[in-house]
C-alpha positions in Angstrom: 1.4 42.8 16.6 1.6 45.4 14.1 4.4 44.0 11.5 5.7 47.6 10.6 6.6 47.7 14.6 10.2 47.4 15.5 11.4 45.8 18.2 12.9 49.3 19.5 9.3 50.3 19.2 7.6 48.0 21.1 9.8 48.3 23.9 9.7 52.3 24.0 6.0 51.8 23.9 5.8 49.7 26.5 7.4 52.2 28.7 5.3 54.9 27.6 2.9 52.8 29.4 4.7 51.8 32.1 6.9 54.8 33.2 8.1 53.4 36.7 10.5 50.9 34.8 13.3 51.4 32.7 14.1 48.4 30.2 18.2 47.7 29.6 18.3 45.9 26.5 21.8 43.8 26.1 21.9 42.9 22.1 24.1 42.1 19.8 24.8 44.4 16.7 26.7 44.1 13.8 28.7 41.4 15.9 29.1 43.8 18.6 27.6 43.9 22.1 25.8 47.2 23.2 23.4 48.1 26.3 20.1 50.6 25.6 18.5 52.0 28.0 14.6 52.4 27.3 12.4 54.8 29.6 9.5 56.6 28.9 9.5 56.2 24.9 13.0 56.8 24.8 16.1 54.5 23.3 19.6 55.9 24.4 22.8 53.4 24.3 25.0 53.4 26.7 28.3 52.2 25.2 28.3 54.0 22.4 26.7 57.4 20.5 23.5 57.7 19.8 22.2 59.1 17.0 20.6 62.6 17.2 18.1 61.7 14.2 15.2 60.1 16.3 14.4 58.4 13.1 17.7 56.3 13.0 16.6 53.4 15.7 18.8 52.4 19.0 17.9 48.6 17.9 18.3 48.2 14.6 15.9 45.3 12.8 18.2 42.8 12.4 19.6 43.3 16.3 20.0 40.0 18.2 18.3 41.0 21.7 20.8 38.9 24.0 18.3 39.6 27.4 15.9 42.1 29.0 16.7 43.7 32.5 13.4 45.6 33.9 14.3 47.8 36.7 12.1 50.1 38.9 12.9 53.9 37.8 14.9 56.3 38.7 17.7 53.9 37.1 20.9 54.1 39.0 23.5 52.0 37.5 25.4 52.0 40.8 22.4 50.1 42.4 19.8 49.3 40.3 16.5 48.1 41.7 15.7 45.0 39.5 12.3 44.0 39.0 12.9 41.2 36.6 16.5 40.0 35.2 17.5 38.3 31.7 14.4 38.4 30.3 14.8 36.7 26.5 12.9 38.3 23.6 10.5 35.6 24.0 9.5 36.0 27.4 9.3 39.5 27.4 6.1 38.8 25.0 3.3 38.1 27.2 3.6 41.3 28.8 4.1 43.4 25.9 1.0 42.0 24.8 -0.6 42.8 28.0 0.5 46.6 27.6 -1.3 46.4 24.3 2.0 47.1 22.2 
């Protein structure tokens, strides 16, 4: 792994590659709790703004990823289609490392 690669990063990358699943990332930030939705390259939370400069990331460094929710795209949040649920940081590894990122 690249050491200059966020964890943001890897995730969006890894749905570059895999566009037919959308990633929602529970972590916890500054002490608070916040859900991001990754699909297709791109971080958006959904409890609070987002920031409009793509250069400020969704999951900052020092974010605590609590667990890792893949779900088979299109997302709807009224009845999502899980693939895999509560996925730790840790497990998600072995297939971010398959996907090359």
């Amino acid at each position: 792994m690249n050491q200059g690669t966020s964890i943001g990063q890897r995730l969006e990358q890894y749905t570059i590659k895999y566009p037919q699943e959308v990633l929602l990332v529970t972590a916890q930030i500054a002490g608070e709790e916040d859900q991001i939705a990754i699909y297709k390259g791109f971080s958006s939370s959904l409890m609070r703004p987002t920031a409009f400069d793509p250069d400020v990331p969704v999951i900052p460094p020092e974010a605590e990823i609590v667990k890792i929710d893949r779900v088979a795209s299109p997302y709807n949040p009224d009845a999502p289609r899980y693939i895999q649920q509560g996925l730790t940081w840790k497990a998600i590894q072995p297939l971010l490392v398959d996907a090359g990122v």
